[in-house]
C-alpha positions in Angstrom: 17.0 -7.9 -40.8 19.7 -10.0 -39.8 20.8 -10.0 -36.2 23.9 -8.3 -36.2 21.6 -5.4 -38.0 18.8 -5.4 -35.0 21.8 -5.6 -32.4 23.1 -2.5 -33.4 19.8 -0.8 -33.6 19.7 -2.1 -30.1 23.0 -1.1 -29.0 21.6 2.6 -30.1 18.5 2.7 -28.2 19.0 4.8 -25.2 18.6 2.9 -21.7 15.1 2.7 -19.4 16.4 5.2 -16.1 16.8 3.3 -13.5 15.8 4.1 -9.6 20.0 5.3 -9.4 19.5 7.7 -11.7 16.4 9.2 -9.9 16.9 12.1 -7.3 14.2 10.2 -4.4 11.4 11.9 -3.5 8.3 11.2 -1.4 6.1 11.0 -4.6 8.1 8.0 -5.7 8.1 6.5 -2.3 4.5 6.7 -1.9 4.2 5.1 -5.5 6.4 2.3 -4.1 4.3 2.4 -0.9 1.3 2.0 -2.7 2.2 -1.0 -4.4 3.4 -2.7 -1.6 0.4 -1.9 0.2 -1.6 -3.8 -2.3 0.1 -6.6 -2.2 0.2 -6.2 1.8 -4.2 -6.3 1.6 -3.9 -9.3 -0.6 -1.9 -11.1 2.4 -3.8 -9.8 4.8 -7.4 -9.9 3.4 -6.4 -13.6 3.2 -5.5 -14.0 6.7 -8.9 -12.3 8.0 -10.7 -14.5 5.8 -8.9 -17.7 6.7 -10.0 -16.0 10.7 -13.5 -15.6 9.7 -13.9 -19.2 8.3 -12.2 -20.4 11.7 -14.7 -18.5 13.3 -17.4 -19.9 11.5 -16.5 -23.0 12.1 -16.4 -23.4 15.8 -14.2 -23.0 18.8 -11.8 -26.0 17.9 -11.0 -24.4 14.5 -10.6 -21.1 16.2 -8.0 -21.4 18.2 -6.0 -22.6 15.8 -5.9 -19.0 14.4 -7.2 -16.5 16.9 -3.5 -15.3 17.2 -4.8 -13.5 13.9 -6.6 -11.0 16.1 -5.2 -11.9 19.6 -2.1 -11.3 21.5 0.9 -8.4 20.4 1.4 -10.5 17.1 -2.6 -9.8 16.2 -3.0 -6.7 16.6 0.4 -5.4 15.1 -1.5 -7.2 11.9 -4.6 -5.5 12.2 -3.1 -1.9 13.2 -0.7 -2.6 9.6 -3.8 -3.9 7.8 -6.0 -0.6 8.5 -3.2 1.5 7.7 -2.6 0.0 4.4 -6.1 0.1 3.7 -6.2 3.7 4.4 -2.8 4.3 2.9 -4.0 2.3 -1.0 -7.1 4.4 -0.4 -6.1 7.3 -0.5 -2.9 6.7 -2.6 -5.9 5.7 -4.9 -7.9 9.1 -4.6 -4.1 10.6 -5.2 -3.9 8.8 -8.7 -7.3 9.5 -9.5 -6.9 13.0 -8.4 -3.9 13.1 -10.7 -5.4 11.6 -13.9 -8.1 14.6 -13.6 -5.0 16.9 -14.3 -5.0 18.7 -11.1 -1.9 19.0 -8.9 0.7 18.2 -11.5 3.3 20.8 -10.6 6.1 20.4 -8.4 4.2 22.3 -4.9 0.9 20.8 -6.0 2.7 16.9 -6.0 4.1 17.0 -3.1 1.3 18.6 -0.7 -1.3 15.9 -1.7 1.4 13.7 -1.3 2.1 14.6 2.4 -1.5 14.8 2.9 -2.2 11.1 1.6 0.7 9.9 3.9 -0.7 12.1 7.0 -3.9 11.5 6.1 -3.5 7.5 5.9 -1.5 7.9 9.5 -4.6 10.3 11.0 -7.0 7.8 9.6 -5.6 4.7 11.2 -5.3 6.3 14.7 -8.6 7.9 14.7 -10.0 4.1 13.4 -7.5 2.8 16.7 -8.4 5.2 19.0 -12.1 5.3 18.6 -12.7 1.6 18.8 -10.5 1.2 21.9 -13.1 3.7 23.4 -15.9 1.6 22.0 -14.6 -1.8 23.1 
């Protein structure tokens, strides 16, 4: 085909939708949530690694990094890192939920949705809460 042939077979082709043409909804923000919360463990899996090595390797490597877990700036990390575990957790359990074939109508979407989101939220302050009264 020559290539004034395949640029009008192009030129044909209906456009990919974009996120403008999209009414928004809380399934799609949770997708998007979900994805940045992965990328958010990545980060922050690195950082408590790079804290445990410190740790490992004595006092003088240590504090270098204990603002990781120390200080407003630490534990605004870790209360963020829990929640996006929980969040990609259950936003996982969603999908997989979803691939079974169960909760594909409009109601059914959005209430395991909200209860992902809620649940995520629940989970991270029950985690907070209970070891405050431990420690």
């Amino acid at each position: 085909m020559a290539q004034a042939e395949l640029d009008a077979a192009a030129d044909k082709r209906p456009l990919s939708p974009h996120l403008t043409v999209y009414k928004p909804m809380l399934t799609m923000a949770m997708s998007m949530a979900h994805r940045i919360s992965g990328v958010a463990l990545y980060a922050g899996s690195a950082l408590l690694a790079i804290y445990l090595l410190a740790l490992a390797f004595g006092p003088g490597a240590f504090s270098a990094f204990s603002w990781i877990a120390n200080g407003f700036v630490g534990h605004l990390f870790m209360l963020l890192y829990s929640w996006a575990l929980f969040h990609h957790l259950l936003g996982g359990v969603r999908h997989a939920v979803w691939d079974r074939g169960l909760y594909m109508d409009a109601k059914g979407r959005e209430l395991i949705t909200q209860a992902s989101l809620g649940g995520s939220i629940a989970l991270t302050l029950m985690t907070w809460i209970l070891t405050t009264l431990a420690g």
